[in-house]
VOLUM-880592 format. One line per 2 residues: number of its first residue (from 1); their letters; for each residue x, y, z of C-alpha. Coordinates in steps of 0.001 Angstrom, whole numbers, plus 524288, in hexadecimal, padded with zeros to 5 digits. Layout:
NUM) A) X/Y/Z  ...
END
This chain:
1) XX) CD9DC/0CCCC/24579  CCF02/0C109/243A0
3) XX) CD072/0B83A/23A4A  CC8F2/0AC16/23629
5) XX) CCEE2/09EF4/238E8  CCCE1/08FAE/234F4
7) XX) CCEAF/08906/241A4  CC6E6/07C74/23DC0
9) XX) CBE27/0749C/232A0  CB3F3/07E5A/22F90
11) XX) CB90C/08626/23B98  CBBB2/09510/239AF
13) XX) CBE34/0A019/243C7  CC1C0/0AED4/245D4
15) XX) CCDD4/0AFB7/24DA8  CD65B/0BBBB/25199
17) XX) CE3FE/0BAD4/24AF7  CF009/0C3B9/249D8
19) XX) CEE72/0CD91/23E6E  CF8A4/0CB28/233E4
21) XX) D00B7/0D740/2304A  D09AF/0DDC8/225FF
23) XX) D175C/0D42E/225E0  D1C4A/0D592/21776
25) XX) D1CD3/0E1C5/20F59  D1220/0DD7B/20306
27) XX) D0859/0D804/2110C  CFB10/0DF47/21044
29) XX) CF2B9/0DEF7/21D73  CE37E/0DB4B/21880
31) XX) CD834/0DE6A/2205A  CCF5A/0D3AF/2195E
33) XX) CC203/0D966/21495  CBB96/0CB16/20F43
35) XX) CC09C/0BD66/20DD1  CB70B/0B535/202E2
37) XX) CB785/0A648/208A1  CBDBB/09B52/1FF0F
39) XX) CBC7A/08E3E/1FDA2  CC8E2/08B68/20143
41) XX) CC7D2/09167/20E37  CBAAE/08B27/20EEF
43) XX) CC33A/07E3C/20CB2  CCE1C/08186/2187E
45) XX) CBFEE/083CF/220B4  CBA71/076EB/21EF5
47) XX) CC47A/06D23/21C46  CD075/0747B/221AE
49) XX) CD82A/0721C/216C1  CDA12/07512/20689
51) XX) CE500/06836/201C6  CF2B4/06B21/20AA9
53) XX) CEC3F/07687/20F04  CE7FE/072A8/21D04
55) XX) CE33E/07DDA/22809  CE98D/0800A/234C2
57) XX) CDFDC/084C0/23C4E  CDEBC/0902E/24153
59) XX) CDF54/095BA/231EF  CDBD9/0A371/22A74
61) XX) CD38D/09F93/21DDD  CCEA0/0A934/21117
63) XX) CD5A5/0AC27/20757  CCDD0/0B3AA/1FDD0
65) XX) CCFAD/0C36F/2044B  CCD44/0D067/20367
67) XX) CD08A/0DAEE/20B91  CD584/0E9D5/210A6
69) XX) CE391/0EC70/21092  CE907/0EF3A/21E40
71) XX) CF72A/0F222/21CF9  D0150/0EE87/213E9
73) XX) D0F18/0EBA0/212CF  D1B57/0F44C/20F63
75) XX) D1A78/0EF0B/200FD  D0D5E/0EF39/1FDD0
77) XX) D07D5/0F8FF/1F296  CFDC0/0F105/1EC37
79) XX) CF551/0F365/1F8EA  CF2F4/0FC13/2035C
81) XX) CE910/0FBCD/2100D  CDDCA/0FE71/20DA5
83) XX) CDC92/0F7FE/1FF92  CD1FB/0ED87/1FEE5
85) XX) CD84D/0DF4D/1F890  CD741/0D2F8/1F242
87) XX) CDF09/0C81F/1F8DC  CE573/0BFB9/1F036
89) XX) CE829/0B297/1FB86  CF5A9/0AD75/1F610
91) XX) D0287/0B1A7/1F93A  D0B7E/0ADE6/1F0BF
93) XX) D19FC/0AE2C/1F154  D1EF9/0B25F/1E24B
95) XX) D2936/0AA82/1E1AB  D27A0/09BF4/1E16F
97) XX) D26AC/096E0/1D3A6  D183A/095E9/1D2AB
99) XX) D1785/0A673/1D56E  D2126/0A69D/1CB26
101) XX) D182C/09EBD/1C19A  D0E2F/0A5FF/1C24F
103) XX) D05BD/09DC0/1CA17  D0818/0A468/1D980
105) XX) CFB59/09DF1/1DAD1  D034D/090B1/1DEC9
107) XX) D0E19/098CB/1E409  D14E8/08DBB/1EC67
109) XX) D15F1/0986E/1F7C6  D08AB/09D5E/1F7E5
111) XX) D00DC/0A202/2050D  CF230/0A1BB/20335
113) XX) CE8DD/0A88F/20C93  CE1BD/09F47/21505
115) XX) CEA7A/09415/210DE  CED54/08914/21A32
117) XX) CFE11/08B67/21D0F  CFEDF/0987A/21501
119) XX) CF755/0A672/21A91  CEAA1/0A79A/222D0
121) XX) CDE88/0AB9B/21AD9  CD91A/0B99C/21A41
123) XX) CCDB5/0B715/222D8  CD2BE/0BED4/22CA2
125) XX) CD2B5/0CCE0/22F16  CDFFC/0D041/22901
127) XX) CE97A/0CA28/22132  CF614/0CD3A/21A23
129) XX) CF8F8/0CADC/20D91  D04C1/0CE1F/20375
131) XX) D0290/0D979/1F910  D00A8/0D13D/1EE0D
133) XX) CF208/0CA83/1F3B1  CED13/0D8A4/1F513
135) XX) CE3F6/0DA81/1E9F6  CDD1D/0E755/1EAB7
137) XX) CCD4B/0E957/1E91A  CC6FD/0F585/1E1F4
139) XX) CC0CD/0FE2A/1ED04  CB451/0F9FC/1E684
141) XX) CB585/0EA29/1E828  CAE92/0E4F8/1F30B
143) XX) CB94C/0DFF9/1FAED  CB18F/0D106/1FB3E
145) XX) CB567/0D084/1ED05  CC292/0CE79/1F1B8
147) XX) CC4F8/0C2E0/1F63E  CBCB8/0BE98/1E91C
149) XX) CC8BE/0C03B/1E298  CCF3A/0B6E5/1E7D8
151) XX) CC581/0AA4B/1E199  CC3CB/0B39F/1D72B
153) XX) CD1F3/0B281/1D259  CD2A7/0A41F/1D442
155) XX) CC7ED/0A276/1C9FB  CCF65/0ADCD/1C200
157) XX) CDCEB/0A3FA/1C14D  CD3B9/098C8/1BEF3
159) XX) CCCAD/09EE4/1B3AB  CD9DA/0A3FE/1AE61
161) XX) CDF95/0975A/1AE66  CD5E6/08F54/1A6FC
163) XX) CC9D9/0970D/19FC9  CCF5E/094AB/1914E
165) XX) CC7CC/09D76/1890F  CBD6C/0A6C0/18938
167) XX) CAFEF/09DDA/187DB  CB636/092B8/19022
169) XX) CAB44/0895B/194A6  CAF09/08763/1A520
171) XX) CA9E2/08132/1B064  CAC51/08558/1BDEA
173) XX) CA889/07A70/1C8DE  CA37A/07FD8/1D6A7
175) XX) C9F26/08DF8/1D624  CA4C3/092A1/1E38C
177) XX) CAD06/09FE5/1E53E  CB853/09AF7/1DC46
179) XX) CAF27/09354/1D19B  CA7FE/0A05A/1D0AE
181) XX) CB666/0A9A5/1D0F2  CB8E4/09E36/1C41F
183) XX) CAC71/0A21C/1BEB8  CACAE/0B0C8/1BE2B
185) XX) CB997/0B46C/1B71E  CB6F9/0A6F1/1AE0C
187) XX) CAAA5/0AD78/1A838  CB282/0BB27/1A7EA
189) XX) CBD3A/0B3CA/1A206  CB279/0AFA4/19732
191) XX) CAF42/0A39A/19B94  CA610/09D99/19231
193) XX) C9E47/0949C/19A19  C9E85/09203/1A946
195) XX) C97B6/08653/1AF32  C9838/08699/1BB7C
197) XX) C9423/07B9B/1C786  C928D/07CBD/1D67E
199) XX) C8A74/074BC/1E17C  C85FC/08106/1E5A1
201) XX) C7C09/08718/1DF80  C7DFA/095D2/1E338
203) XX) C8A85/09475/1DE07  C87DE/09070/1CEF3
205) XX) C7C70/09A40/1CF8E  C8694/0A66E/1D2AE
207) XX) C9083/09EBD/1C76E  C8382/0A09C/1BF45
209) XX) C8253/0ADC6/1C2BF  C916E/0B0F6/1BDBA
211) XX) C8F61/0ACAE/1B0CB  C90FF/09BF8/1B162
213) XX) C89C0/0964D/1A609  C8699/08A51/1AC88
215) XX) C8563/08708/1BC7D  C822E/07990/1C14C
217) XX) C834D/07349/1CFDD  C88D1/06407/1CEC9
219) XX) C7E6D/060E2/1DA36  C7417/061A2/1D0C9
221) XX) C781E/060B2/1C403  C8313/05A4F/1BB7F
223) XX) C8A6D/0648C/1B6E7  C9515/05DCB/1AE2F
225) XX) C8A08/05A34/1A594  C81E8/0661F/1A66F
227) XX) C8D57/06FBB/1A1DB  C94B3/0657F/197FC
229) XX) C84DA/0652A/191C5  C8997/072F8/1900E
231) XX) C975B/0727B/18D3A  C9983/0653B/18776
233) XX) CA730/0684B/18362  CA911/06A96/191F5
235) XX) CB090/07753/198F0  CBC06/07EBB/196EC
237) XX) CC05E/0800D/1A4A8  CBA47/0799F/1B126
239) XX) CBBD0/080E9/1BE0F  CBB4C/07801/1CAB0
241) XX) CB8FE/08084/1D5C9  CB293/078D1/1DF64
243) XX) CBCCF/06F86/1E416  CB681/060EC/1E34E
245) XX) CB6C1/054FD/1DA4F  CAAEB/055F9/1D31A
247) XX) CACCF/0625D/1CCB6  CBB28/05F74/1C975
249) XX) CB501/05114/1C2B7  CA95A/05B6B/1BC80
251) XX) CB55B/06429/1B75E  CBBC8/057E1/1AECB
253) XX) CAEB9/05632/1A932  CA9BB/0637F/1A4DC
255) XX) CB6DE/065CC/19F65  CBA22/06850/18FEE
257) XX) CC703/06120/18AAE  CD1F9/06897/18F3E
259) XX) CC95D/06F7D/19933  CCFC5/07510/1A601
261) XX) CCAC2/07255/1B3B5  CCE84/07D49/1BCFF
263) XX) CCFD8/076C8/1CAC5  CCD0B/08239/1D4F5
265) XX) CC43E/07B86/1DFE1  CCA94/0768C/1EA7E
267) XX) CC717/067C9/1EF4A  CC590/06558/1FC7C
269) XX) CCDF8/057BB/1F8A8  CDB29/055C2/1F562
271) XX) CD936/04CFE/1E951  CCF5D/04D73/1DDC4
273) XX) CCDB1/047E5/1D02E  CCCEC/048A7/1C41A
275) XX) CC6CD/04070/1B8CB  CD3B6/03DB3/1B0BC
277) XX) CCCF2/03825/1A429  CC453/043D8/1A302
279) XX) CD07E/04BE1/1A5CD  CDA80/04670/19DD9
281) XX) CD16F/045E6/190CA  CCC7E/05226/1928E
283) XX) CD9BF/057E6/194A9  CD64C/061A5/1A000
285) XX) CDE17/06A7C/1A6C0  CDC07/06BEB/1B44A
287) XX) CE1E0/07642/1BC7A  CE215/07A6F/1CA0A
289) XX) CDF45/08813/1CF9E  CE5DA/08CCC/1D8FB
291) XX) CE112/099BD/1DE71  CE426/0A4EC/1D3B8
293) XX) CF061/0A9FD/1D03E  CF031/0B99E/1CDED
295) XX) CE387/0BB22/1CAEA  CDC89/0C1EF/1D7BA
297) XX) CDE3F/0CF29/1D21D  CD79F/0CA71/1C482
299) XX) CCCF9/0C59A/1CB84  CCC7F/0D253/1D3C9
301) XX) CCC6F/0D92C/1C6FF  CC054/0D082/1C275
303) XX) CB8D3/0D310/1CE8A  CBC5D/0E1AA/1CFA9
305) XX) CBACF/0E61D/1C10A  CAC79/0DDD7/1C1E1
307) XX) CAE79/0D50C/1B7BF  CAA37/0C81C/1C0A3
309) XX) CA0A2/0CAD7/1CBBA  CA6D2/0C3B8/1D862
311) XX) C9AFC/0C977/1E22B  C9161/0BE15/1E066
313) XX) C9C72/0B4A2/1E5E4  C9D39/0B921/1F41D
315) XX) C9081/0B45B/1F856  C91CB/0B646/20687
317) XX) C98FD/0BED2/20F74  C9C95/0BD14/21D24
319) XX) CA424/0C5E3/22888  CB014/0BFD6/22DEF
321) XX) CAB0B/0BBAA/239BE  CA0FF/0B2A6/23221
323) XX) CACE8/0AA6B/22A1C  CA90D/09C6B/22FF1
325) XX) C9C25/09DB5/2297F  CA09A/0A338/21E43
327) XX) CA983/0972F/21D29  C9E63/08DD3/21FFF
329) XX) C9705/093A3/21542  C9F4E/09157/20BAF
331) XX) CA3BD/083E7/20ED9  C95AE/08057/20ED3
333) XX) C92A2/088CA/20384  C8448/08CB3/2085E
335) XX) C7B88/097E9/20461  C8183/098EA/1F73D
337) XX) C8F4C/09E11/1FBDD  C9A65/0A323/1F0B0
339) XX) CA219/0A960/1F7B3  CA28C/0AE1D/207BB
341) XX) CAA09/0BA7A/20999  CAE9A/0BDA6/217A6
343) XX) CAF93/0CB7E/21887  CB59B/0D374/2242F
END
């Protein structure tokens, strides 16, 4: 089969590689239909690296799937071939003691598609996966809307975890794919008032479009002052979703007393900061997100009965064969991109 390989900084190629196969009894053989490009992967591209997470070239990227089912394993019943799925990327073990908990999202054993030292990614032709990341689509959903789930249940957990009350006041920092999947189920949660901010303009225009009360771009404008003119209390619940200093420093300022900052973006650094007089007065929480935990079939549920509208986000679409430019537009983040599906 031909998958897509790293073998470099900003370096990506098709190569022919064995085709996996059925080895355990829950395995189900995927014949990928469309792969929506993250950040993260985006990351691996042009710095080769996420923290401790360091490529070894040659290396399968993607992580957020959708696909065909092939063949299946002895113990499979939740799927058969020719069902069309949802991939959920983590493979987690049930058994240390954060799968006990609750909280398999840190499950000390996980394997994450298109992780550096766990699985290859699913931009490839075929991949396997257990039982329990097979998350069937309606006949009727597009099969792009897929991998959408995947972002779309990260900003699920994160809304779960910290909108308060109906009418909370929030802020959500960088409007990319997973500011946007914060945005959506935050205003169907009843999100009061979103304010939303992005150095690309194309992006707070579509976070207009979904219902944000207020968009601004820090290039131009200060937006601490322009939304605490508006909400001089401050917000209920700041979501940083672009990964970098400023927005984290913006966060401690537009922040209420006993606010919570949501940390989701993912610095290209391996230290940042915090203003700890700001901080410790104001008593805020901070926590970190990491990825979702059992929430991609809500957020298939959200996209499938039509109560949030995930089209708008894939702005551009590109055949397999066309992946290196795919990746260069979204590192560069030209002609307005959301999100680049590649389809198959």
């Amino acid at each position: 089969m031909k998958a897509m390989f790293l073998t470099g900084i900003r370096q990506i190629e098709i190569r022919e590689t064995p085709s996996p196969s059925i080895r355990n009894p829950d395995d189900v053989l995927i014949r990928m239909g469309a792969v929506g490009i993250c950040g993260s992967d985006v990351h691996y591209y042009s710095t080769g690296r996420i923290g401790a997470q360091v490529v070894e070239y040659p290396f399968t990227v993607g992580h957020e799937g959708a696909g065909t089912v092939v063949e299946v394993g002895s113990s499979v019943t939740k799927v058969r071939p020719g069902d069309r799925i949802a991939i959920e990327p983590a493979i987690t073990c049930g058994c240390c003691d954060q799968c006990r908990a609750g909280r398999a999202n840190t499950c000390r054993n996980n394997r994450f598609l298109g992780c550096p030292g766990q699985i290859p990614g699913c931009l490839a032709e075929y991949i396997v996966m257990p039982e329990a990341c097979c998350f069937p689509l309606r006949d009727t959903t597009p099969m792009e809307w897929g991998p959408i789930s995947e972002p779309l249940a990260i900003g699920v957990y994160a809304v779960k975890n910290s909108v308060p009350m109906s009418g909370a006041k929030i802020g959500i920092l960088g409007m990319g794919p997973i500011g946007m999947t914060v945005l959506l189920p935050a205003l169907h949660a009843g999100g009061a008032s979103a304010y939303c901010t992005d150095k690309v303009d194309a992006r707070i225009a579509l976070a207009q479009k979904a219902g944000a009360g207020y968009i601004g771009n820090p290039l131009r404008q200060n937006v601490v002052a322009d939304i605490l003119e508006q909400e001089p209390l401050g917000l209920d619940v700041v979501f940083e979703c672009c990964g970098q200093q400023e927005a984290l420093d913006q966060a401690m300022d537009l922040l209420k007393p006993g606010g919570t900052l949501m940390v989701i973006g993912i610095p290209e650094v391996d230290r940042v900061s915090f203003n700890v007089d700001a901080m410790r007065r104001k008593e805020i929480r901070i926590q970190n997100v990491r990825r979702q935990e059992g929430c991609v079939q809500e957020a298939l549920d959200l996209i499938e009965s039509g109560a949030l509208n995930v089209e708008p986000l894939i702005t551009h679409n590109f055949p397999f064969e066309q992946t290196a430019e795919a990746f260069d537009l979204v590192e560069t983040r030209r002609d307005g991109v959301m999100k680049a599906m590649i389809r198959f």
